[in-house]
C-alpha positions as CSV (number, residue, x, y, z in Angstrom):
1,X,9.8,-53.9,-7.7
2,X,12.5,-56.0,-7.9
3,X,10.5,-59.3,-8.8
4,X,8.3,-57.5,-11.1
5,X,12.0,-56.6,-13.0
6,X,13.0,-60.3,-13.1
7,X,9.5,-61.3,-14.3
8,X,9.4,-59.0,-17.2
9,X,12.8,-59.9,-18.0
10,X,11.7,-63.9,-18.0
11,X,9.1,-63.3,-20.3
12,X,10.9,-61.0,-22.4
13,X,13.9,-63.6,-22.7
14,X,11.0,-66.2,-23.7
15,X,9.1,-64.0,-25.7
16,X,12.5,-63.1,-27.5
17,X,13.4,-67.3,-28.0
18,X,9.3,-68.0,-29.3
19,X,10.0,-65.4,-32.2
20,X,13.4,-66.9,-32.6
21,X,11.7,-70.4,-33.0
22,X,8.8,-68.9,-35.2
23,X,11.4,-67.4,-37.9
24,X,13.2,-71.1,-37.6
25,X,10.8,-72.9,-37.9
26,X,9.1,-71.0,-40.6
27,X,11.5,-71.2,-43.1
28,X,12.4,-75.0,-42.5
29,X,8.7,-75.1,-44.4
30,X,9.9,-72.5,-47.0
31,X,7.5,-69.8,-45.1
32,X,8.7,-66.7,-44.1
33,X,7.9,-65.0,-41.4
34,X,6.5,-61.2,-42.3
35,X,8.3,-58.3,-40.0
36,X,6.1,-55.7,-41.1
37,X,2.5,-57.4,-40.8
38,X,3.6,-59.4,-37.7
39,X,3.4,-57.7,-34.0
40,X,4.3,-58.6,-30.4
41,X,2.4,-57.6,-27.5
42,X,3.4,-58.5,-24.2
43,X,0.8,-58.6,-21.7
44,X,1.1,-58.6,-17.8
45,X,-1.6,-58.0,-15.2
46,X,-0.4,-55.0,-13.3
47,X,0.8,-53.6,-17.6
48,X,1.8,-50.5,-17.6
49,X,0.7,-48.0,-20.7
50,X,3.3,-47.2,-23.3
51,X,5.6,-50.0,-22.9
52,X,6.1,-51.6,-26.2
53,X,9.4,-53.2,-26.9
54,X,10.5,-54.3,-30.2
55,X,11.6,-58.1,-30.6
56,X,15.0,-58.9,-32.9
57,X,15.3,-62.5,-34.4
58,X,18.1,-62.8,-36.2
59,X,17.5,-60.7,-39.1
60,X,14.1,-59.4,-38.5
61,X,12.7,-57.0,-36.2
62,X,8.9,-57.3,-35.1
63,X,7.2,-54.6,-33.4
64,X,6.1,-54.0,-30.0
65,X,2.4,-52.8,-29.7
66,X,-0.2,-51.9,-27.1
């Protein structure tokens, strides 16, 4: 239980620093990134149903789906 804990919290702290890098990124080309049409989805073998987390990145906040 424990390792299956620190593995979602691994990808969640990497999943967290991709949407980071995606907003960055995006407006370095004078994009932006858009919150409401974008979704996460975080996907493990063993998932769980109705875990959806929403991701923050900086301003924006992209939502978790199943």
């Amino acid at each position: 239980m424990l390792m299956m804990l620190i593995y979602w919290i691994e990808a969640y702290i990497l999943l967290h620093k991709n949407m980071g890098a995606l907003v960055t990124a995006s407006k370095e080309l004078d994009l932006e990134v858009n919150a409401e049409k974008t979704k996460n989805m975080v996907m493990f073998q063993d998932q769980q149903a109705g875990q959806n987390h929403n991701i923050k990145a900086g301003n924006k906040s992209f939502q978790g789906v199943e």
